[in-house]
N, C-alpha and C positions, 0 to 999 in steps of 0.2 A: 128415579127409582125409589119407592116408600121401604120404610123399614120391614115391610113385610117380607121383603127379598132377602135385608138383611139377615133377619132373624135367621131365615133360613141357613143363611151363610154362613153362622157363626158357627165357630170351629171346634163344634161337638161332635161326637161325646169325647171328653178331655178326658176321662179315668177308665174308657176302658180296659176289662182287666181281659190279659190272655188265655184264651180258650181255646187255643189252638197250640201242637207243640210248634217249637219255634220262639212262638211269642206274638204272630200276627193275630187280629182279632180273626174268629172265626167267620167272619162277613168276608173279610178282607179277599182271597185267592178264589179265582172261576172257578177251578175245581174241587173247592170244599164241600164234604158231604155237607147238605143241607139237613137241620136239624128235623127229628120229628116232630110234629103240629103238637101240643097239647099233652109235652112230655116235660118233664125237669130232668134238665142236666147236673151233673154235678164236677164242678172244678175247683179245687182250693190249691190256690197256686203254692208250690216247693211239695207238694203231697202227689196232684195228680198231673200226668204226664198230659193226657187226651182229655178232652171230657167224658163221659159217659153216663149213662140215663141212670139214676139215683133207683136200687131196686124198692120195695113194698119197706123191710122192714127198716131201711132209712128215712123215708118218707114219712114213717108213722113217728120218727122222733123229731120232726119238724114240727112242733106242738108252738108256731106261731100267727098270726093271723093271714100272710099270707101262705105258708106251709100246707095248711088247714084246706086254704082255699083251692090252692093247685091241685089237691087228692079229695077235692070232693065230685069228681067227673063231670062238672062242669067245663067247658070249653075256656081252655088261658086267656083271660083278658088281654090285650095284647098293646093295646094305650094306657095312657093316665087317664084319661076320660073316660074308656070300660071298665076300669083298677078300678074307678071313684064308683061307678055303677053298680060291680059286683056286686062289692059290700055294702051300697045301697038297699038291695033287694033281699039283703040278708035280714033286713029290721022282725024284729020283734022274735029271730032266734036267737041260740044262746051265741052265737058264733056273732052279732049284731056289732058294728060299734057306731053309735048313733054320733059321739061328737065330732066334729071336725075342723078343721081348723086350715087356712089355706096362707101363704107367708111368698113374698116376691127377694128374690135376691137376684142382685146385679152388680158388678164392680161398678162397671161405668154408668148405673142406672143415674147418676146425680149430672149426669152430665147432657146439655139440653140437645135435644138431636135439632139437626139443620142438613140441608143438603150437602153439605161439608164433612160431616161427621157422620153421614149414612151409612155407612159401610164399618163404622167403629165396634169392634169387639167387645159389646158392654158385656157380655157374661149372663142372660139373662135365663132364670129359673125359677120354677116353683117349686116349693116346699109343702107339702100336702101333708096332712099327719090325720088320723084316725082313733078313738078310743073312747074306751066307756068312763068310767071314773079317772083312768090316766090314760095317756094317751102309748098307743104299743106297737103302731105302725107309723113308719115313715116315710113319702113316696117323695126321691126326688127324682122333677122333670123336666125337661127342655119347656119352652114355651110354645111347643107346637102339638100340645093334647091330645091331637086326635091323630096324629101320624104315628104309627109303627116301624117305619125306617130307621136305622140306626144313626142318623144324625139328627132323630130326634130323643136323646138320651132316657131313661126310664131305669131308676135304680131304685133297692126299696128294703128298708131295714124290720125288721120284726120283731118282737121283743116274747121271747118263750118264757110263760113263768112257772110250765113247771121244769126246764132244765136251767134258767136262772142265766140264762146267754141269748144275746140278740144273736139275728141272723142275718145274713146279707145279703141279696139277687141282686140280680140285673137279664133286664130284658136284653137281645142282640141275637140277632139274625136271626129275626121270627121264633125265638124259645127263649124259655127263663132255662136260669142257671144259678144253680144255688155256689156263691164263692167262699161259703167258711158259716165260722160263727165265731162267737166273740173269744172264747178260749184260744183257739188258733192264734186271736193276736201275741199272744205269748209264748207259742211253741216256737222251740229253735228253726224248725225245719220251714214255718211259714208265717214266721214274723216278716213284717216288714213288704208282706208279696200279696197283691191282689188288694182287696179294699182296706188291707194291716198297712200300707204304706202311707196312709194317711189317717185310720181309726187308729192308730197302733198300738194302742192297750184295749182294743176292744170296745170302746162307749159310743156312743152318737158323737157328731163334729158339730161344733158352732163357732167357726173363729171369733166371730165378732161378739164375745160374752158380757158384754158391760157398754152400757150408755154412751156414744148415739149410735153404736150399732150401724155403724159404718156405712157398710155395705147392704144394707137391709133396706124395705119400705117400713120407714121407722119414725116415732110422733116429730123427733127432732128434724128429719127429714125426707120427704115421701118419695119412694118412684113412682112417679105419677104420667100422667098424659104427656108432660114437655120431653119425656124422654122416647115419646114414640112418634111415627111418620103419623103429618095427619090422617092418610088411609089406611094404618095401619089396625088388622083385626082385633086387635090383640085388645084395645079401647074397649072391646064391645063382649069379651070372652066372659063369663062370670066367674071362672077362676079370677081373674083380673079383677074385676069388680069388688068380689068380695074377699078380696086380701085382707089381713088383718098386719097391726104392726109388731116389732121384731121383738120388742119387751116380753110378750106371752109367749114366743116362740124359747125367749130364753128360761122365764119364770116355772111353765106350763110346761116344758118339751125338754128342753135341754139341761139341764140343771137337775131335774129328777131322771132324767136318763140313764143320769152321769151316777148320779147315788146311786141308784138300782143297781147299776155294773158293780162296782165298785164295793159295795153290801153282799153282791154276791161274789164275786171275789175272797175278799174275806172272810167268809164263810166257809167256801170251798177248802181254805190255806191252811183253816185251823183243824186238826185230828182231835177227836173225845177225847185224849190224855192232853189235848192244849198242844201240843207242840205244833210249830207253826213251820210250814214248807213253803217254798221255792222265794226266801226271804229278800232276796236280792232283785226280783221280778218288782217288789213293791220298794225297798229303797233307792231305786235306781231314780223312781218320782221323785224323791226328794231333792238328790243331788246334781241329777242331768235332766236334759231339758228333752221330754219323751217328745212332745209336743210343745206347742204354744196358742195362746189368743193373741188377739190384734188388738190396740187400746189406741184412742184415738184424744187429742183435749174436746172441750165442747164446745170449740167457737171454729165457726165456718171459715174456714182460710183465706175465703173473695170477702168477707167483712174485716179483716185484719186491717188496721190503717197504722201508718205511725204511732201515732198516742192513744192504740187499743193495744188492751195489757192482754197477754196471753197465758193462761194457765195450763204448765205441762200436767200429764198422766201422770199419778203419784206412783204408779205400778213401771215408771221406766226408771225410777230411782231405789226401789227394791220392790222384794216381793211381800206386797201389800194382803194380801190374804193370809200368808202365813203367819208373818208378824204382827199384823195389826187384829186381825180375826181368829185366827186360832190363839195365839200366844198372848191378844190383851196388851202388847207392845207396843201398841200409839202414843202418841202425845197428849201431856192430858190437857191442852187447846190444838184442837185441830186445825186451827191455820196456820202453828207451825210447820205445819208442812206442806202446807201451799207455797209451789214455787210460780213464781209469777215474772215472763219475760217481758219485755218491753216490745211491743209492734214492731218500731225501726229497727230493733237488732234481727225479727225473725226476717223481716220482708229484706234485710240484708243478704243473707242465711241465703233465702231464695234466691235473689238476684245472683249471690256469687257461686251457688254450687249448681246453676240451672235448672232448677227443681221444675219437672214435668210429668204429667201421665203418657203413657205410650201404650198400642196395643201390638205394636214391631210395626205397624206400617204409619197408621196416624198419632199425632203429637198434640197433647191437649198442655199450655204452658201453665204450671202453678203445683201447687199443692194439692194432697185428695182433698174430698169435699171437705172433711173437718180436720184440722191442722194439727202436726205433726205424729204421725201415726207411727205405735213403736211393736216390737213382740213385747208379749209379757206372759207371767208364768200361765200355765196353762191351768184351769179350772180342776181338771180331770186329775191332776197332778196334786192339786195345794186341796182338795177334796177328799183325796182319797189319807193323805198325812194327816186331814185333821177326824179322819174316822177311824185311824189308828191310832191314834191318841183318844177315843173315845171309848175305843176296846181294849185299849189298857196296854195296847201292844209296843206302843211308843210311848216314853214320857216326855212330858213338856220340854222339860233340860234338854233332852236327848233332840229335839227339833228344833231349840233353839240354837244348841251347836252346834247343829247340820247349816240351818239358814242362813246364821250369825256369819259363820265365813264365806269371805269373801260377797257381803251382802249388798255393797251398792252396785253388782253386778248380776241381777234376778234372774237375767238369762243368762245363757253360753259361756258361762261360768268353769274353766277349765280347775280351777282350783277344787272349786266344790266336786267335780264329776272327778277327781282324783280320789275320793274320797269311797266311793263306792267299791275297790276295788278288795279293801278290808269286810267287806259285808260278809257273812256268813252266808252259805245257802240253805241253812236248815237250823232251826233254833228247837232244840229238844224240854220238853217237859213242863207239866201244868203253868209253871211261869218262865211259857216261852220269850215273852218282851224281855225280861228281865237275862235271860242267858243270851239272845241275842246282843244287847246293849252290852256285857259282860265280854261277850270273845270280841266285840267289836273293840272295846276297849284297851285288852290286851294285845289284842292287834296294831291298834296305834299307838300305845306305849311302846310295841317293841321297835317300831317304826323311826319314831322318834328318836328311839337313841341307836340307833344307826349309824353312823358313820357315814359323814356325806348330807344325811338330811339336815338343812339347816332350818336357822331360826325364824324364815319366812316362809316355811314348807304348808301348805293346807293341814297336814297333821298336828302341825303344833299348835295351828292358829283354834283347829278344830276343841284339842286338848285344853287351848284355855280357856277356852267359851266353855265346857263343859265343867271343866274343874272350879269355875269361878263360885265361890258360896252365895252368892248374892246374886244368880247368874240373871235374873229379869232387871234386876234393879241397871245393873252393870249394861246389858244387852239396851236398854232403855235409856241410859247414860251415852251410850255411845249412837244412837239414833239421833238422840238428840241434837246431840254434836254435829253430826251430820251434815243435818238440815239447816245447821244453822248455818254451815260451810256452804253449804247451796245457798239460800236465803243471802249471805254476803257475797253471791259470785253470779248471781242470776239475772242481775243489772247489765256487766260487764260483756261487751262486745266477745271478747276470747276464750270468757268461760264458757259459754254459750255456743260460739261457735267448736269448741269442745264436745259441748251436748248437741250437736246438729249433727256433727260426723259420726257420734256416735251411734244414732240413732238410727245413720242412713248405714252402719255397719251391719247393726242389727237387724235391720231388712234385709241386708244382703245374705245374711246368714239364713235368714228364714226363706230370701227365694231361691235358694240351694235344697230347699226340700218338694217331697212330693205333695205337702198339704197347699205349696204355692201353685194353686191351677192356672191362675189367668196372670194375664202380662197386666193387668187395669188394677190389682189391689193393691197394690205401693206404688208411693210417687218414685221418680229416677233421678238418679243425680249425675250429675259430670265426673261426682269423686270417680280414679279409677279402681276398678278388678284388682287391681295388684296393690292398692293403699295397705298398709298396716293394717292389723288387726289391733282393736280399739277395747280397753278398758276404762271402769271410774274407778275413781280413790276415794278412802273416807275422806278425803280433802275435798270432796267434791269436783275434781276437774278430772279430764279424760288424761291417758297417758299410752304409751302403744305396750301392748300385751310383751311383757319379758320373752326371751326364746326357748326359757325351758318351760312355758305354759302353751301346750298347742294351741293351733287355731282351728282342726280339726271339729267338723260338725259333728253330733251325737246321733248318729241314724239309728229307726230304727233294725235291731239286731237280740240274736240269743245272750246266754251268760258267758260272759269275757270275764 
């Protein structure tokens, strides 16, 4: 049996959202009304109960490229092959968008297929994007093009520029269906519900935002032909053919997506007199982890031998963008912070924690394709901090004292996300940054002298990163320190193995969420579900998280 059966097989659509009450997909029940041909529904989950046909005067604020196209009484394209066609035949109107651009993602794509592994759930999809100057449409879709059945998934982001919010469809059971737009992601009533459980602040998604792009057809490494049945069609699709790699995807698509939102965002927050509203929407990026990306080292894991040196992700030892990119915080030689393991301690690492891929039924033994893959802070998160600090709404100080604690922990940082809970939700008048940083201040003054909060509380620690006069010079000092602590502990079989469980902690944290779709994007380990929950030290080694720091994930949710 060729991969062609497989493909079919694979176990999409994984995100559908409910459009039906209950919660079942509307395909799902014999006796669901069937939707009308060539209508837009509309469901934005925690808002509407049913779906229902979207009337004239909503439709007309659907000012995106597919919006546009649903209401120009043309018949629903109802594929990704008719979707690509439409706007084909659109050339040379104003509604046109000539460029294009086509991107393969696959978990398991790196992994060679053999009649053994035929049946393996690699996850495979296309990423199709559309636009004139930038790019403003996003179709992702199963890799069966030309099918309209709902296990051939079809979802599709749109980017409006005159209301400054993407928008989100999804094709299922013969009708589109409009599920939100990007504001929703932040409303209490339907955060967290529908395509917000994994956009959750509203921007396009690209786990894998940094080199080698893991999971991608990418320069460092291709989904190419060995990952399909020889018969399979899929060789011969020109989707397939003319894939491009996952670098532009990120550069061209992802990255400027995330600005756009983000710009407009900010935009929206701030009132003509400056005062700046719903402030805690946008601190919350700073201190808890909305989301996350995937960071992976560069060197292939089946190349790893004994006496090959492996270099960890500097982003699983803090959060490398804030610090080192916004804040100027680097080292002033960059290989001090190069931490570099030795071969025999990782391929130990493996051997003793039985590091494998799994999709629940088949067992691929090793590591993903490039070695040791961790979370790290999320783009959308350390972008949007350093565009408030360009509008002046944050000051440097003020993100350094946020990041500084508790920083050789960049994610899932329980110390840090204590910290949000002094935010203000409203910072009034022309120099809104400056009164928000003001009540937030008094807030953790009065915090601190409390009764009860001690001298190892997030507050205090927050207090003297910020109080410090010298506070880069100081925050730079203690980096330094750091690394150097890693750099003497990087050799050592037990520090390392410190950094291994940590790592795999971190995955486990992140496959607790709904952005983990597939069972194939982190390797498994033998640690168990119930191990400790794992911290680093400025000392550089792990230790298990104290009891008064939960181990509680940061889902998303409203203002708490």
């Amino acid at each position: 049996m060729g991969l062609t059966i497989s493909r079919e097989q694979q176990r999409f659509p994984t995100r559908n959202y409910p459009y039906r009450k209950g919660g079942a997909c509307l395909a799902a029940p014999a006796d669901a009304v069937p939707p009308e041909a060539n209508v837009l529904y509309r469901r934005v989950g925690g808002i509407d109960t049913d779906p229902r046909p979207m009337d004239a005067e909503e439709l007309a604020k659907l000012d995106d490229p597919l919006g546009r196209l649903l209401r120009s009484g043309n018949p629903f394209p109802l594929t990704a092959r008719s979707l690509i066609a439409a706007f084909d035949v659109l050339g040379g109107t104003p509604d046109a968008l000539p460029r294009q651009l086509v991107f393969l993602v696959a978990d398991g794509g790196h992994i060679p297929w053999t009649p053994q592994t035929d049946r393996l759930q690699r996850a495979f999809r296309f990423v199709i994007v559309r636009g004139k100057a930038d790019f403003t449409l996003l179709v992702s879709s199963s890799t069966l093009p030309d099918s309209a059945a709902d296990d051939a998934f079809l979802q599709i982001i749109g980017w409006d520029d005159t209301h400054k919010v993407f928008h989100f469809y999804e094709r299922l059971a013969g009708a589109y269906f409009w599920a939100g737009m990007s504001s929703h992601a932040l409303q209490a009533a339907t955060r967290g519900k529908g395509p917000f459980d994994s956009h959750v602040n509203g921007a396009t998604v690209m786990k894998e935002l940094r080199s080698p792009w893991i999971h991608w057809h990418a320069p460092q490494a291709g989904i190419n032909e060995n990952a399909l049945a020889p018969d399979d069609p899929l060789r011969n699709d020109p989707l397939f053919i003319g894939r491009v790699t996952a670098e532009r995807m990120e550069t061209e698509v992802a990255r400027p997506g995330i600005r756009r939102w983000n710009a407009a965002r900010i935009a929206r927050a701030v009132d003509a007199d400056g005062s700046w509203n719903d402030v805690r929407h946008f601190l919350r990026q700073a201190v808890t982890d909305t989301t996350v990306n995937l960071a992976t080292s560069e060197t292939a894991s089946r190349l790893i031998g004994e006496q090959t040196p492996l270099k960890l992700p500097l982003s699983f030892f803090l959060n490398r963008d804030t610090l080192f990119t916004t804040l100027g915080l680097e080292p002033d030689d960059p290989a001090d912070a190069d931490i570099v393991i030795p071969g025999l301690v990782y391929r130990r690492c493996q051997a003793d924690y039985d590091v494998h891929l799994s999709d629940g039924l088949l067992r691929i033994e090793g590591d993903s394709h490039f070695a040791f893959l961790t979370p790290e802070p999320a783009f959308e998160d350390t972008q949007l901090i350093d565009a408030l600090v360009l509008a002046s709404l944050l000051t440097r100080r003020f993100v350094a004292a946020l990041t500084m604690t508790d920083f050789p922990n960049p994610v899932f940082s329980a110390r840090r996300a204590a910290l949000l809970r002094h935010v203000p939700t409203v910072a009034k008048g022309p120099n809104a940054g400056e009164a928000m940083e003001r009540e937030f201040l008094e807030e953790i003054r009065a915090t601190t002298g409390q009764q009860g909060n001690g001298a190892n509380s997030p507050e205090r620690e927050f207090l003297s990163n910020f109080e410090t006069v010298d506070f880069e010079a100081a925050s730079r000092e203690r980096i330094a320190r750091y690394f150097a602590l890693l750099r003497a502990g990087m050799t050592d079989p037990e520090t390392v193995d410190g950094w291994f469980r940590l790592a795999e902690y971190r995955r486990r944290r992140f496959r607790r969420r709904p952005l983990a779709e597939f069972a194939l994007t982190t390797p498994r380990t033998n640690i168990p579900l119930t191990a400790a929950p794992l911290r680093m030290t400025e000392f550089g080694r792990v230790e298990p998280v104290r009891t008064a720091e939960t181990d509680e994930p940061q889902p998303p949710q409203g203002e708490t």
